[in-house]
N, CA, C and O atoms as a Maestro MAE file, in Angstrom:
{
 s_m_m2io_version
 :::
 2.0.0
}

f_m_ct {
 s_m_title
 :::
 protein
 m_atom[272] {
  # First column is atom index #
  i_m_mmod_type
  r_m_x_coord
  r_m_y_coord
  r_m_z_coord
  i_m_residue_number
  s_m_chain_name
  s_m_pdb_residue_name
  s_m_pdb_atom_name
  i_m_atomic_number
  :::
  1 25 -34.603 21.131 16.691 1 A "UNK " " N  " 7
  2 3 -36.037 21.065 16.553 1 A "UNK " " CA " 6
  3 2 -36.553 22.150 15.618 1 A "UNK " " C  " 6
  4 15 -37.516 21.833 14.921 1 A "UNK " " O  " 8
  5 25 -36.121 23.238 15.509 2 A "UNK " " N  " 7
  6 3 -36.842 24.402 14.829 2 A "UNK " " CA " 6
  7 2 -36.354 23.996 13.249 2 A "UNK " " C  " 6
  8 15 -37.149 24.216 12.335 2 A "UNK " " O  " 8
  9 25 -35.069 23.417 12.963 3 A "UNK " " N  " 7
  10 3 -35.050 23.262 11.214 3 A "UNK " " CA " 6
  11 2 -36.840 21.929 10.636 3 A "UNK " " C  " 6
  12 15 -37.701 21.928 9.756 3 A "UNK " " O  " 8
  13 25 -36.500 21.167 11.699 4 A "UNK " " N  " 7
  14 3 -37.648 20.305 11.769 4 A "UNK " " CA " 6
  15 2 -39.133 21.097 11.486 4 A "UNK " " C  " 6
  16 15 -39.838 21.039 10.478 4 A "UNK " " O  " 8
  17 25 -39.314 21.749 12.568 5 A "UNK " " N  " 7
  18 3 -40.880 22.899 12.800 5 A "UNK " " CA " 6
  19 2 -40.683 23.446 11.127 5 A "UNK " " C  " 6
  20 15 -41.448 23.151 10.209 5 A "UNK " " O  " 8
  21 25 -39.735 24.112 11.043 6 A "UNK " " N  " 7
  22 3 -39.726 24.995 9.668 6 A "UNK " " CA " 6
  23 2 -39.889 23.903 8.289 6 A "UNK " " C  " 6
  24 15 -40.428 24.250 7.238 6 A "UNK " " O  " 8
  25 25 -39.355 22.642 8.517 7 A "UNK " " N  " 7
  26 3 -39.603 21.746 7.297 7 A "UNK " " CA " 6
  27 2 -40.805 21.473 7.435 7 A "UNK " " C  " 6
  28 15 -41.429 21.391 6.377 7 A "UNK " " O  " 8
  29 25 -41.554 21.241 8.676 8 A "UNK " " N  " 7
  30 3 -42.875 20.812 8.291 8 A "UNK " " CA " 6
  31 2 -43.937 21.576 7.862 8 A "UNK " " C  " 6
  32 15 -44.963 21.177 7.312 8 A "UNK " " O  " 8
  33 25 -43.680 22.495 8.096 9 A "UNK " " N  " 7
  34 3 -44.585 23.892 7.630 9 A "UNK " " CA " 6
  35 2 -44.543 23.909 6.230 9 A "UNK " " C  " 6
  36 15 -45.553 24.195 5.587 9 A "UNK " " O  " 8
  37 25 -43.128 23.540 5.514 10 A "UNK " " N  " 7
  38 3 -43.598 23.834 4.115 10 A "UNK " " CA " 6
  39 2 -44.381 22.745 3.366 10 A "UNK " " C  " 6
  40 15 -45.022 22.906 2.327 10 A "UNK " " O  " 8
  41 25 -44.191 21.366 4.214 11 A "UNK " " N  " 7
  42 3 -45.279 20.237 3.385 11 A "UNK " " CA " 6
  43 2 -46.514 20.599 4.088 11 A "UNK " " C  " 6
  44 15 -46.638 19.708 4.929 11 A "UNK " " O  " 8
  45 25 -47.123 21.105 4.164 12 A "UNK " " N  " 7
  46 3 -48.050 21.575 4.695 12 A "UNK " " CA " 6
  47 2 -49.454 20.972 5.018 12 A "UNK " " C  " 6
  48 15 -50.123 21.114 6.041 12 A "UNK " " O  " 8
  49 25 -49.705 20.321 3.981 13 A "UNK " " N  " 7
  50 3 -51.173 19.125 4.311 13 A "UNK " " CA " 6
  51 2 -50.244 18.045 4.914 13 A "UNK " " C  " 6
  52 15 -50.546 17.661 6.044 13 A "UNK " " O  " 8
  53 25 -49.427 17.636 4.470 14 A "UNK " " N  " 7
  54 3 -48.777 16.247 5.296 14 A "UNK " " CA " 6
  55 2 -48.130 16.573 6.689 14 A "UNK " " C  " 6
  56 15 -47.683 15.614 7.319 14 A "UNK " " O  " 8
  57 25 -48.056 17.554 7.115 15 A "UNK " " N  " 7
  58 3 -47.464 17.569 8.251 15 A "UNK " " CA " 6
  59 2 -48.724 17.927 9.214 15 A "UNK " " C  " 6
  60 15 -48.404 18.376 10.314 15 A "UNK " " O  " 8
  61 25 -50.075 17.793 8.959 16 A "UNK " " N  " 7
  62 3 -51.075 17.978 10.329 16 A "UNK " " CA " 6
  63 2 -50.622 16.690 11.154 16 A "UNK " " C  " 6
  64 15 -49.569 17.028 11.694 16 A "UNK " " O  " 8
  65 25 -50.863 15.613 11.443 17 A "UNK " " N  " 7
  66 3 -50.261 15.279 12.212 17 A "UNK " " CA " 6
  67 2 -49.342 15.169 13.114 17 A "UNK " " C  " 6
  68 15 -49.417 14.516 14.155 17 A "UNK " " O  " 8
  69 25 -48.580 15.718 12.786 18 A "UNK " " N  " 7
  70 3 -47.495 16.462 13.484 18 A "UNK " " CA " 6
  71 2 -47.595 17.981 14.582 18 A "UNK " " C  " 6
  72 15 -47.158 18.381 15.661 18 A "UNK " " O  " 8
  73 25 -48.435 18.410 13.504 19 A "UNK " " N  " 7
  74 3 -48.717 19.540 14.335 19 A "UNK " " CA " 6
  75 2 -50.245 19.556 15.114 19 A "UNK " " C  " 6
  76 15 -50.699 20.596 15.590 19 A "UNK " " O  " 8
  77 25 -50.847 18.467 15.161 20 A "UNK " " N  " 7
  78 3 -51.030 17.833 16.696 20 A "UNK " " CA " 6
  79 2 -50.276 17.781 17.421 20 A "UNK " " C  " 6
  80 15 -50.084 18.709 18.206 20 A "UNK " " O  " 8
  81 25 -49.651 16.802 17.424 21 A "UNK " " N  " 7
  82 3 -48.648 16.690 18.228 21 A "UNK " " CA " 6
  83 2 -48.100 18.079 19.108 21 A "UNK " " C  " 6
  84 15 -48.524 18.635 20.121 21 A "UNK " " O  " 8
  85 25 -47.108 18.302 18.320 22 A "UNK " " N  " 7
  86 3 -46.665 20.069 18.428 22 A "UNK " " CA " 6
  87 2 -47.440 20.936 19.559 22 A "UNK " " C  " 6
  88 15 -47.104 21.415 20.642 22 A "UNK " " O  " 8
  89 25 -48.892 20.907 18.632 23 A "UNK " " N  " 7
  90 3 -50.198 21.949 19.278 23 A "UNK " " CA " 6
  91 2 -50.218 21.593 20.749 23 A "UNK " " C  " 6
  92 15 -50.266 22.446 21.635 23 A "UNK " " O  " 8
  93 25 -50.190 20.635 20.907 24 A "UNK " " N  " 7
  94 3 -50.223 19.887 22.503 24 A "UNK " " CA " 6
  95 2 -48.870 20.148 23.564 24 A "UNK " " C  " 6
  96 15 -48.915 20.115 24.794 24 A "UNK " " O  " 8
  97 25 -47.736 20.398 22.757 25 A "UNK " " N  " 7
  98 3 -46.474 20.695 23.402 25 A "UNK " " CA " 6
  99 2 -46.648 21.893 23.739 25 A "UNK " " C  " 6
  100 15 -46.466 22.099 24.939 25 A "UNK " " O  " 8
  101 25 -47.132 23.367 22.697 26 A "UNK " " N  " 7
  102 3 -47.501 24.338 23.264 26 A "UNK " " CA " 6
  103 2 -48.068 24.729 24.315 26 A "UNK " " C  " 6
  104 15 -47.906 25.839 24.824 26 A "UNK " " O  " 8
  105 25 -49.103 23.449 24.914 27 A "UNK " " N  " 7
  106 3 -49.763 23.873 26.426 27 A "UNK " " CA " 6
  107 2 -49.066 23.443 27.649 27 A "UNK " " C  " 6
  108 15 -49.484 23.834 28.739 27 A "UNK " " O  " 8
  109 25 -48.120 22.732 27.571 28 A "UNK " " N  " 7
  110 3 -47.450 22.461 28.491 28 A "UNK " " CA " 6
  111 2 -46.345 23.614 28.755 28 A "UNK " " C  " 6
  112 15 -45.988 24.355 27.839 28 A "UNK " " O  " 8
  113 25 -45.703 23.741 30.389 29 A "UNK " " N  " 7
  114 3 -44.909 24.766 30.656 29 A "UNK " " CA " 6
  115 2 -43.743 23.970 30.512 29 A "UNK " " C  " 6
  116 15 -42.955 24.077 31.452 29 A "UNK " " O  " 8
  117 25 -43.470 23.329 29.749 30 A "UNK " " N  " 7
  118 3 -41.788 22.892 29.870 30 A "UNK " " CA " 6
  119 2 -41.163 23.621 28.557 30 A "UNK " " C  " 6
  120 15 -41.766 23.918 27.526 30 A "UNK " " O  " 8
  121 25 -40.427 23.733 28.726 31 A "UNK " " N  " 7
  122 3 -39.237 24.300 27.737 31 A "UNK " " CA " 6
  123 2 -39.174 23.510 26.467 31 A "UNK " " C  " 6
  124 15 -39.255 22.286 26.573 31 A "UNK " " O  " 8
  125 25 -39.048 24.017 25.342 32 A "UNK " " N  " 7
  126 3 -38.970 23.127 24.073 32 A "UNK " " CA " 6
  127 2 -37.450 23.355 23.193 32 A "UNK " " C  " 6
  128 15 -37.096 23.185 22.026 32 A "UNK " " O  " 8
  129 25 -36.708 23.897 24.630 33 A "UNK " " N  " 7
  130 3 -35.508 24.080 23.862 33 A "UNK " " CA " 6
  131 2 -34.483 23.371 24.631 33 A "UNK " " C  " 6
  132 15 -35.030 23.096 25.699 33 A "UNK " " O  " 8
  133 25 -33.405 22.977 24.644 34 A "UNK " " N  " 7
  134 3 -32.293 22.428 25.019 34 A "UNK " " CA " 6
  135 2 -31.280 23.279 25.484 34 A "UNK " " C  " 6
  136 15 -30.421 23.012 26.324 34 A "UNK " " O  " 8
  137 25 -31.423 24.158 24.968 35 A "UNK " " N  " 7
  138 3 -30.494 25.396 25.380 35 A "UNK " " CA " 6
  139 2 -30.470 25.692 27.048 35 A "UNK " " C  " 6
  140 15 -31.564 25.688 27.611 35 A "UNK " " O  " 8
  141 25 -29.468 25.904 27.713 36 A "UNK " " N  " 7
  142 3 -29.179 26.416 28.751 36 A "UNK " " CA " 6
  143 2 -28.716 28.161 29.038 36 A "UNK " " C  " 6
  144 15 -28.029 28.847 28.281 36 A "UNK " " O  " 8
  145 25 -29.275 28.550 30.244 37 A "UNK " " N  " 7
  146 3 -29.244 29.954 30.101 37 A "UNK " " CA " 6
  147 2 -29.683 30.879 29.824 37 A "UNK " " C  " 6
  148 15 -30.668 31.035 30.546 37 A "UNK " " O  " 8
  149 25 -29.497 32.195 28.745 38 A "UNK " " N  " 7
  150 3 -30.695 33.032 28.410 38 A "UNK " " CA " 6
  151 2 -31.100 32.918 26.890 38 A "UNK " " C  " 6
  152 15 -32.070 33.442 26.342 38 A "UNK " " O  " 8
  153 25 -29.753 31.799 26.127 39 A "UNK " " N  " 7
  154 3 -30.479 31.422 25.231 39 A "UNK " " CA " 6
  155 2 -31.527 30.333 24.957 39 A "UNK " " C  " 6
  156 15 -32.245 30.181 23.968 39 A "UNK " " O  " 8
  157 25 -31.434 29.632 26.058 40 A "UNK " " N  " 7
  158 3 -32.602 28.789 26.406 40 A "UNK " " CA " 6
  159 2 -34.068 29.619 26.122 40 A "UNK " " C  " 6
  160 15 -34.930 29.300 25.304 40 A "UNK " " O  " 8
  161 25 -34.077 30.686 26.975 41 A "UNK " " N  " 7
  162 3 -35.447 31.200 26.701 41 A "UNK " " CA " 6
  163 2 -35.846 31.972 25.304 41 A "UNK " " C  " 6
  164 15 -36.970 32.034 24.805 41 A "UNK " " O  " 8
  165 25 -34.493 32.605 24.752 42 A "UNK " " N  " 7
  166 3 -34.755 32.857 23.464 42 A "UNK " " CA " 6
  167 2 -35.087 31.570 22.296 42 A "UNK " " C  " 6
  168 15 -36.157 31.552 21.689 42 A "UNK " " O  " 8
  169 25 -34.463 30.958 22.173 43 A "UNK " " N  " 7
  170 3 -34.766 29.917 21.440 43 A "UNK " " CA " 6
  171 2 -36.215 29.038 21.804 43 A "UNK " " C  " 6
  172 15 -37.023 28.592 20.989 43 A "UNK " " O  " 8
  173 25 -36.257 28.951 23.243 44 A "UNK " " N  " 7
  174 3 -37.968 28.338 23.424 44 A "UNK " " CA " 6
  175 2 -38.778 29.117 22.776 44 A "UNK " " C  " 6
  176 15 -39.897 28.716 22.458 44 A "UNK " " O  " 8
  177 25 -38.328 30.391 22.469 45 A "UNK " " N  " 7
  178 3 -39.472 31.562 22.241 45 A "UNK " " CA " 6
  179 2 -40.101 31.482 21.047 45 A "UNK " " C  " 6
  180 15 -41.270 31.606 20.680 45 A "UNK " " O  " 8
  181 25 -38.566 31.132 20.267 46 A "UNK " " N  " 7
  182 3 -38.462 31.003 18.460 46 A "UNK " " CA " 6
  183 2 -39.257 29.613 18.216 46 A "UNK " " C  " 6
  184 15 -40.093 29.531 17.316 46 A "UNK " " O  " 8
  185 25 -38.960 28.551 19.046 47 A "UNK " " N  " 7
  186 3 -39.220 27.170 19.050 47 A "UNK " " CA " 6
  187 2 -41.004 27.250 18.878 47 A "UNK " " C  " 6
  188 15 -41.568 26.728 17.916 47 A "UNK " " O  " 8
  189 25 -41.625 27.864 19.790 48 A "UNK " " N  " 7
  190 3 -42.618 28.254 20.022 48 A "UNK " " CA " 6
  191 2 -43.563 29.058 18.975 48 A "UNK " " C  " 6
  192 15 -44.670 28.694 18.580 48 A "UNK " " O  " 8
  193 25 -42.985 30.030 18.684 49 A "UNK " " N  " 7
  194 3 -43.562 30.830 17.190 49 A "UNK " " CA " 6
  195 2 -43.154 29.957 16.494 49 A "UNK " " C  " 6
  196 15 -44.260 29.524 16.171 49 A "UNK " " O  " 8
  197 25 -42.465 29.320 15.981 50 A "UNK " " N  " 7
  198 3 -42.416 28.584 14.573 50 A "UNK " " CA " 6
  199 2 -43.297 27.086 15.017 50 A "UNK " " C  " 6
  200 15 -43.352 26.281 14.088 50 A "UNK " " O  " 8
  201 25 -43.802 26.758 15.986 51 A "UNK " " N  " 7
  202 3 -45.044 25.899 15.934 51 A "UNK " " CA " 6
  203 2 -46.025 26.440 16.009 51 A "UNK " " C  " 6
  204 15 -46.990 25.683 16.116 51 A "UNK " " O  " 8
  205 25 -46.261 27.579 16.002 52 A "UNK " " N  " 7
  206 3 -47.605 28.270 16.021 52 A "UNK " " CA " 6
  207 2 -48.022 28.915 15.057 52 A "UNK " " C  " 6
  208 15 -49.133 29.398 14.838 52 A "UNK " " O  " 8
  209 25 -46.809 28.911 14.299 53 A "UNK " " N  " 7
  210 3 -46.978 29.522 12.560 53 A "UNK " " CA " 6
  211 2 -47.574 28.109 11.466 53 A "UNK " " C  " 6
  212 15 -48.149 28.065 10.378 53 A "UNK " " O  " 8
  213 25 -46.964 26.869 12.651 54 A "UNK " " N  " 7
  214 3 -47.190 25.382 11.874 54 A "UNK " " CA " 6
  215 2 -48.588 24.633 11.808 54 A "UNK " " C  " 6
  216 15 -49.193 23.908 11.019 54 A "UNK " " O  " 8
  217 25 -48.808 25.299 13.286 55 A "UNK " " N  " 7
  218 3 -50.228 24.951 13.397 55 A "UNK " " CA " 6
  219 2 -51.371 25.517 13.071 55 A "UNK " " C  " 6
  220 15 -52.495 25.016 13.103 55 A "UNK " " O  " 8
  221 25 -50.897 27.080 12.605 56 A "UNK " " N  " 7
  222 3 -52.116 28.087 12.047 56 A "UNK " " CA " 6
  223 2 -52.071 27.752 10.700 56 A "UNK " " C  " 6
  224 15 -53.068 27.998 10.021 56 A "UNK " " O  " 8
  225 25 -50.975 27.169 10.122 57 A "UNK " " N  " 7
  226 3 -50.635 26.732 8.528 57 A "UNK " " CA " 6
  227 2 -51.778 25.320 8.212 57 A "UNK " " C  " 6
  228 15 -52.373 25.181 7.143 57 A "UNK " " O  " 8
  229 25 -51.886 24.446 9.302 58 A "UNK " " N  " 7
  230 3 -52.341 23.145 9.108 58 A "UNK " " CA " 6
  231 2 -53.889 23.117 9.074 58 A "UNK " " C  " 6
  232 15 -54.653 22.400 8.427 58 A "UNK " " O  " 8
  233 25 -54.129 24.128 9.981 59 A "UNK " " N  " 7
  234 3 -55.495 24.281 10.166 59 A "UNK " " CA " 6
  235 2 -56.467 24.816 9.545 59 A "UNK " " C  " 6
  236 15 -56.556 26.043 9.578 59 A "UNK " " O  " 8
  237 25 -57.649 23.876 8.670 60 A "UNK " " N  " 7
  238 3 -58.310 24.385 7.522 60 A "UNK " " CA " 6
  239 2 -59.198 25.696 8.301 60 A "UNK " " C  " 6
  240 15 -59.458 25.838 9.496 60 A "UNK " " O  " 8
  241 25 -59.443 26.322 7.454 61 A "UNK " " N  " 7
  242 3 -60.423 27.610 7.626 61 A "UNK " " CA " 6
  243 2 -61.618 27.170 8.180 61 A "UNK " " C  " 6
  244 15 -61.920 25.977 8.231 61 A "UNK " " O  " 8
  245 25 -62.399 28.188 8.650 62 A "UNK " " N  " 7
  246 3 -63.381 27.940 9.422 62 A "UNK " " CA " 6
  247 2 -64.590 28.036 8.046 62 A "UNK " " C  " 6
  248 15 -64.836 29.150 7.584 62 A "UNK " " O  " 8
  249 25 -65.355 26.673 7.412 63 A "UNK " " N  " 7
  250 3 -66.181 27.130 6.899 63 A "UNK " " CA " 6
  251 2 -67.523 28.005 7.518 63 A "UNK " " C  " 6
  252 15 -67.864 27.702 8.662 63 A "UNK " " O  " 8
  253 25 -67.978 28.636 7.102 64 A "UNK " " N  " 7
  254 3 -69.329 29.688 7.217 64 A "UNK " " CA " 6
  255 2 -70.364 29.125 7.112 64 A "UNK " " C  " 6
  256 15 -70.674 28.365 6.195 64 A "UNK " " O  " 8
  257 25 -71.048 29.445 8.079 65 A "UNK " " N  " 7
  258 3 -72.489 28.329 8.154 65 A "UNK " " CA " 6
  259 2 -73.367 29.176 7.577 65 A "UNK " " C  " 6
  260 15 -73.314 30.396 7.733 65 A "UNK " " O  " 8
  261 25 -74.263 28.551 6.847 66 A "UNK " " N  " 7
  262 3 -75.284 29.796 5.904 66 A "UNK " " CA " 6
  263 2 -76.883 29.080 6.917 66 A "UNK " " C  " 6
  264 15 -77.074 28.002 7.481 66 A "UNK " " O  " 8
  265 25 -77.582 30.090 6.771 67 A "UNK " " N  " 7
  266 3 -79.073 29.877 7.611 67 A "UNK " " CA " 6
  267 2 -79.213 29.642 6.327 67 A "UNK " " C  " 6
  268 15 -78.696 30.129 5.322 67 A "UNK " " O  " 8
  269 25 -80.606 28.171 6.663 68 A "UNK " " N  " 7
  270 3 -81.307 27.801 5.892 68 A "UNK " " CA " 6
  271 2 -82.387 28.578 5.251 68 A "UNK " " C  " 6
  272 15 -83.105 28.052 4.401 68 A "UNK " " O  " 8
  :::
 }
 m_bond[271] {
  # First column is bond index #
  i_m_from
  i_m_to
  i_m_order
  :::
  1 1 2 1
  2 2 3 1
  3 3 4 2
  4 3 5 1
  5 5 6 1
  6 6 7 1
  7 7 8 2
  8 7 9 1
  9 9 10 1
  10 10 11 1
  11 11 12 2
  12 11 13 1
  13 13 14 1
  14 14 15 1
  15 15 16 2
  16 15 17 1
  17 17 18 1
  18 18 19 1
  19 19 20 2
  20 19 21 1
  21 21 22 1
  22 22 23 1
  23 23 24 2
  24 23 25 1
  25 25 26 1
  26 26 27 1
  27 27 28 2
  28 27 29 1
  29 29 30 1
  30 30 31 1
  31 31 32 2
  32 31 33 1
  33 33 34 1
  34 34 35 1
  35 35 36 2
  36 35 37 1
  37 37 38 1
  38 38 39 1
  39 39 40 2
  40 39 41 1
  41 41 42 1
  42 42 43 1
  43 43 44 2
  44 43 45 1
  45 45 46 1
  46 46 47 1
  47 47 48 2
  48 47 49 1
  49 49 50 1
  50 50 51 1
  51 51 52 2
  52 51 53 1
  53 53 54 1
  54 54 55 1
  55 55 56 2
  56 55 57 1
  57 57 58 1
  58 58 59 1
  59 59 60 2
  60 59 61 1
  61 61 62 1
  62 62 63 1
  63 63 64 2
  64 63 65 1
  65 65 66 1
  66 66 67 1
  67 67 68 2
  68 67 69 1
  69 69 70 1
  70 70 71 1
  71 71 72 2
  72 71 73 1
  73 73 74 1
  74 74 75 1
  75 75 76 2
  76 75 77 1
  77 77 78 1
  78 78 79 1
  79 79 80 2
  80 79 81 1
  81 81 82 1
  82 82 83 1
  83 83 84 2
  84 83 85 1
  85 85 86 1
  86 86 87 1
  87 87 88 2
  88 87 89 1
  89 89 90 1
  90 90 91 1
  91 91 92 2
  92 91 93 1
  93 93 94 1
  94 94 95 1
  95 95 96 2
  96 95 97 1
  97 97 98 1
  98 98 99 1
  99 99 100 2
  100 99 101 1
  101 101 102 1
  102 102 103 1
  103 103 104 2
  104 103 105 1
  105 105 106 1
  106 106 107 1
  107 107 108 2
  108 107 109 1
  109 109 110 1
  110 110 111 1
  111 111 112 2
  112 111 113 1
  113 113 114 1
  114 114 115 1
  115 115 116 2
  116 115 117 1
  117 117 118 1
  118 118 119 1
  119 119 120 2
  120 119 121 1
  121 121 122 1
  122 122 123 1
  123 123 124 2
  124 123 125 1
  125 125 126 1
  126 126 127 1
  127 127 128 2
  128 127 129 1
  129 129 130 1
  130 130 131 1
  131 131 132 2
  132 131 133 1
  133 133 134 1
  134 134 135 1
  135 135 136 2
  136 135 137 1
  137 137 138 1
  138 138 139 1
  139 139 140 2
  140 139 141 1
  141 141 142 1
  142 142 143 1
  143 143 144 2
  144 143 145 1
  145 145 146 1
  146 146 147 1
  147 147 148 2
  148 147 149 1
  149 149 150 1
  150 150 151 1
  151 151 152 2
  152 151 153 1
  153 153 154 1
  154 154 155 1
  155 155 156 2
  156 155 157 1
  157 157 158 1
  158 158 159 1
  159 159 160 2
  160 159 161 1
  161 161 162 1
  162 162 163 1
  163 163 164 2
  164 163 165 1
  165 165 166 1
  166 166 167 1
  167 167 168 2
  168 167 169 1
  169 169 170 1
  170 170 171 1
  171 171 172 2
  172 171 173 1
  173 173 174 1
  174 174 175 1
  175 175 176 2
  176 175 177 1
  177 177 178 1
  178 178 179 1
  179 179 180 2
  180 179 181 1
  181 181 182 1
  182 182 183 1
  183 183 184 2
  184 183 185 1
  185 185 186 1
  186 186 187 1
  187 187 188 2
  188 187 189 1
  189 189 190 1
  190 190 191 1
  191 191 192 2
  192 191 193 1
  193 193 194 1
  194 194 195 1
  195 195 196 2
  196 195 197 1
  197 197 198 1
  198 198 199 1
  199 199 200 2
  200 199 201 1
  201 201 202 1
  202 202 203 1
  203 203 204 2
  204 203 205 1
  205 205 206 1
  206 206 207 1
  207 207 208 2
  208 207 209 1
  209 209 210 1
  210 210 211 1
  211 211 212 2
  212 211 213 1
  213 213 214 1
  214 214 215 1
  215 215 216 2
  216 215 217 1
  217 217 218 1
  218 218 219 1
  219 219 220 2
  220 219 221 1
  221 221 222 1
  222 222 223 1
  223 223 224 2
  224 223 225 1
  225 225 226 1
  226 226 227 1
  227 227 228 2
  228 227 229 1
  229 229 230 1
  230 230 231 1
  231 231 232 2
  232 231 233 1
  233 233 234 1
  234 234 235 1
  235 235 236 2
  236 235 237 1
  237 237 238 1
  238 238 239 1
  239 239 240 2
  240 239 241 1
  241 241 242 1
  242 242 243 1
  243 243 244 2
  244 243 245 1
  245 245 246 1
  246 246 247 1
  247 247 248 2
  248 247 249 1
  249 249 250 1
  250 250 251 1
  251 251 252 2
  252 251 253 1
  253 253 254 1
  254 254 255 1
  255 255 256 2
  256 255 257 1
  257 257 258 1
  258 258 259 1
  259 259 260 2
  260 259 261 1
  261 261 262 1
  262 262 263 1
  263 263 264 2
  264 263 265 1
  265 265 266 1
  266 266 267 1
  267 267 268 2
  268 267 269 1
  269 269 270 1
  270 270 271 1
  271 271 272 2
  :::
 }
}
């Protein structure tokens, strides 16, 4: 999963959809790794930052509201 997370980050407008997706896996408590053991939790960890690097990538800026 993480070579995946890291490819989509670099197409970067084409992969918002995806990182919907993704963004939504982040709120859930299940594990996003396969790994068993204590690399299980290291790798959820990595799994985790590299969708959150995907989804801060996808997400346009906040335009600035100007008073009329």
């Amino acid at each position: 999963m993480l070579p995946a997370v890291h490819h989509l980050t670099r197409i970067d407008p084409a992969a918002h959809p995806a990182a919907g997706v993704l963004a939504e896996a982040l709120t859930r408590d299940d594990r996003l790794s396969t790994s068993a053991g204590w690399r299980g939790f290291v790798d959820d960890e990595t799994v985790r930052a590299a969708v959150t690097a995907l989804v801060t990538a996808t997400t346009p800026p906040a335009v600035p509201r100007t008073r009329p």
